[in-house]
C-alpha positions in Angstrom: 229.1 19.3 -40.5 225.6 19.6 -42.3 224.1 19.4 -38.5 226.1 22.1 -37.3 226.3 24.5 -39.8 221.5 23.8 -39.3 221.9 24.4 -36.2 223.6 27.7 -36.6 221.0 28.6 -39.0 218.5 28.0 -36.5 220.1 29.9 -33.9 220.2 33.0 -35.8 216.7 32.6 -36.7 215.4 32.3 -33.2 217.9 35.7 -32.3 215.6 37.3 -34.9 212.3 35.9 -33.3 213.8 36.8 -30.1 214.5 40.5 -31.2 211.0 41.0 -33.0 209.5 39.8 -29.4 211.7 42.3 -27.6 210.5 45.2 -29.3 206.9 44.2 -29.4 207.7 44.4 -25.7 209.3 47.3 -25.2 206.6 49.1 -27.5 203.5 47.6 -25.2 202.2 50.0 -22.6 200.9 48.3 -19.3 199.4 51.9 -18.2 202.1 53.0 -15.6 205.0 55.2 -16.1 208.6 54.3 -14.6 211.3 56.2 -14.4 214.8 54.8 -14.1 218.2 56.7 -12.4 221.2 54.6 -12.8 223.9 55.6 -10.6 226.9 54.6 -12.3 231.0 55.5 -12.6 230.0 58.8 -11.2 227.4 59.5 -14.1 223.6 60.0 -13.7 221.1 59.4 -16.1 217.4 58.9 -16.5 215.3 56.0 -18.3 211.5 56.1 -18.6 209.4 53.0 -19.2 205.9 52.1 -20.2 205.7 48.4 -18.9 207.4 46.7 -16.0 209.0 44.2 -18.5 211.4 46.3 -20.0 212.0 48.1 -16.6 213.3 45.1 -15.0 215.7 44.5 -18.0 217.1 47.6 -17.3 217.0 46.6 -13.7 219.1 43.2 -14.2 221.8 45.2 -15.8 222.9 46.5 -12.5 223.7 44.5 -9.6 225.2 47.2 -6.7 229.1 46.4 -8.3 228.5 48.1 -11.5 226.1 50.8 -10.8 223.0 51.5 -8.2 219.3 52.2 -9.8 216.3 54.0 -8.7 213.1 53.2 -9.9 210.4 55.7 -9.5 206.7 54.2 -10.7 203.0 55.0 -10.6 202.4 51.2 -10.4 201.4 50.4 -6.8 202.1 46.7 -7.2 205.3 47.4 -8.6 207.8 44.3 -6.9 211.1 44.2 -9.3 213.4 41.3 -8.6 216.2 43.0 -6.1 219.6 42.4 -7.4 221.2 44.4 -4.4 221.7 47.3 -5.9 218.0 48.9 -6.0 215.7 51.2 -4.4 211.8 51.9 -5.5 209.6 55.0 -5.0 206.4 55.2 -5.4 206.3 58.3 -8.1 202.9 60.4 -8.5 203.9 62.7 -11.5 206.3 62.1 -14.0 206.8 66.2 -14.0 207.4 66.1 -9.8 210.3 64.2 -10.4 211.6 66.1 -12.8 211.4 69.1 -10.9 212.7 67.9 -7.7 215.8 66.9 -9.7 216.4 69.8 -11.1 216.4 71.6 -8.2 218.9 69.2 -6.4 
């Protein structure tokens, strides 16, 4: 009993680490912008990224089933991990995109 109820301890206590290295993440800035649409139960809505990391995250939430995504980036090499229900653009301006869906 003393073994499991360490081992639960531990678990919780690598969740934390995990969490802490999550957000350090998600706060880091790999000099690109991405800008998410997820397509999903008939709703739209819009994401923006600074790093490719968290993008994919987003990314891996949606597999064609649940939801399609659209990933707009000013990151050339930008290669996500297709989970069959994605498409990439190649996005210039942040504010183009914006615009354009607005207007449609």
């Amino acid at each position: 009993m003393k073994k499991l109820k360490q081992l639960s301890i531990d678990l919780k206590n690598a969740e934390k680490n995990v969490a802490t290295i999550k957000k350090a993440i998600e706060a880091m800035d790999d000099g690109f912008q991405y800008v998410v649409l997820t397509h999903c139960y008939q709703t739209l809505s819009m994401d923006t990224y600074s790093n490719y990391h968290t993008t994919q995250e987003h990314i891996d939430h949606y597999y064609g089933d649940n939801g399609l995504v659209e990933v707009y980036t000013t990151n050339p090499d930008f290669k996500p991990e297709d989970n069959g229900g994605l498409r990439t653009f190649e996005l210039l301006e942040v504010d183009d995109l914006e615009e354009y869906l607005l207007r449609n």
